[in-house]
C-alpha positions in Angstrom: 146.9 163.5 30.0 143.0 164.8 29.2 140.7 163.3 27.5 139.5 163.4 23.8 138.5 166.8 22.5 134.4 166.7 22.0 135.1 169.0 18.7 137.5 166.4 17.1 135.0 163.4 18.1 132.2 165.2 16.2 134.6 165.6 13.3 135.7 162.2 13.3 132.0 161.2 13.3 131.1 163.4 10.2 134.0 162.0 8.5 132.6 158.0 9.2 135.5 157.0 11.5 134.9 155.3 14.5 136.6 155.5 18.2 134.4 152.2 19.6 133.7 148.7 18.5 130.2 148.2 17.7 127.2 145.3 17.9 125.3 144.3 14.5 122.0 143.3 15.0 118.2 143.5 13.9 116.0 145.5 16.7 113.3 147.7 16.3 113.1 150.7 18.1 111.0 154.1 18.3 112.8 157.1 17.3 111.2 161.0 17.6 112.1 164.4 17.5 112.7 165.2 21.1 110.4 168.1 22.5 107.9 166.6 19.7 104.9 163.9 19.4 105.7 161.5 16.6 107.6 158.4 16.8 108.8 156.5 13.9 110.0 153.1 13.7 113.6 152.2 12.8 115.6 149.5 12.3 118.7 149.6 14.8 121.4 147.6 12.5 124.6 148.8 14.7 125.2 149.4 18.6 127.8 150.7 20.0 127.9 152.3 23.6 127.8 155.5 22.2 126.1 155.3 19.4 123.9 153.7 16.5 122.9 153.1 13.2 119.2 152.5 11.9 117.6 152.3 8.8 114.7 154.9 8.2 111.8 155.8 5.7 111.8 159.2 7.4 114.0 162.0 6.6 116.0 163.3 9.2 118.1 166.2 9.1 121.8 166.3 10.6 122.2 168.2 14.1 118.3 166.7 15.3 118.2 166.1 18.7 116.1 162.5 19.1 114.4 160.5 21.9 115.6 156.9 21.2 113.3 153.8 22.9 114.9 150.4 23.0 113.6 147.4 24.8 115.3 146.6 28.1 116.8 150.2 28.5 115.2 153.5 29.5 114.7 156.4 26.7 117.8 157.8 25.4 118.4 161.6 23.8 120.9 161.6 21.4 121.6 163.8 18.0 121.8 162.9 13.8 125.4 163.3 13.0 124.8 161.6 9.5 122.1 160.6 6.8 122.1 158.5 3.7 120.5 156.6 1.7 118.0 155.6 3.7 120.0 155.2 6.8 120.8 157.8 10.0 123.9 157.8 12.1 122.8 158.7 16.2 125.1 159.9 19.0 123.6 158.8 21.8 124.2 162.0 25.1 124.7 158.7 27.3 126.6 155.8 27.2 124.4 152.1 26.6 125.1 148.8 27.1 124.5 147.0 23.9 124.4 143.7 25.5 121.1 144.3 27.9 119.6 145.7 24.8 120.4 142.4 23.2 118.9 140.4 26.0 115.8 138.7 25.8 113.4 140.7 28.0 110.5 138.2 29.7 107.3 139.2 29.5 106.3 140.8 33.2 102.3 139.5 33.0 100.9 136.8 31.2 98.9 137.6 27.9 95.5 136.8 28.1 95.4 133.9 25.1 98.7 132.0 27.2 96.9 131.8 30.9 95.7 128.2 31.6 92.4 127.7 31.9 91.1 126.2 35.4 90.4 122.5 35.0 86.9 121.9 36.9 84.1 124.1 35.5 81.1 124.6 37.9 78.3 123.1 37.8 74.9 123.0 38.9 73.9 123.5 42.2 70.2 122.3 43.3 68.5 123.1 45.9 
């Protein structure tokens, strides 16, 4: 047995239908023209390994290859494969895990305004 035809999963993806379950959730991530210099903020609203859905002021045009950055997860490329109403549909060129994109990431330094301050301030010295 092979394995899915790539020209029937892009036609199933222009037609809305879906071959993976999916994660809904509310994450912010940067989204660009790959090769280019702007970045635009989306909403990510639906993760699936393969895939995603944001919501976007920006008009993008179906067949654009994208950089995707999400927390916890290096840069992704992907393409548009849909567009509407204020919404884009991305095919990600690797697979994801939406779960370590779900997971909290910790800080890796302290901000400045959170570090204690040291309890014995010096004084004078004479002589």
């Amino acid at each position: 047995m092979t394995g899915p035809n790539p020209d029937d999963l892009e036609s199933a993806a222009s037609r809305g239908l879906r071959s993976e379950s999916r994660d809904s959730l509310f994450l912010l991530a940067q989204v660009g023209v790959l090769g280019g210099v702007a970045q635009e903020t989306v909403r990510v609203r639906n993760l699936s390994p393969s895939g995603m859905m944001a919501e976007t002021l920006v008009l993008f045009v179906v067949g654009t290859q994208v950089r995707v950055e999400m927390r916890g997860i290096d840069p992704l490329s992907g393409r548009v494969v849909w567009v509407t109403d204020g919404r884009i549909g991305i095919s990600l060129d690797t697979e994801v895990d939406p779960k370590r994109v779900r997971r909290e990431q910790k800080p890796s330094v302290t901000p400045p305004y959170l570090r204690q301050v040291a309890a014995r301030r010096p004084g004078l010295k004479i002589g």
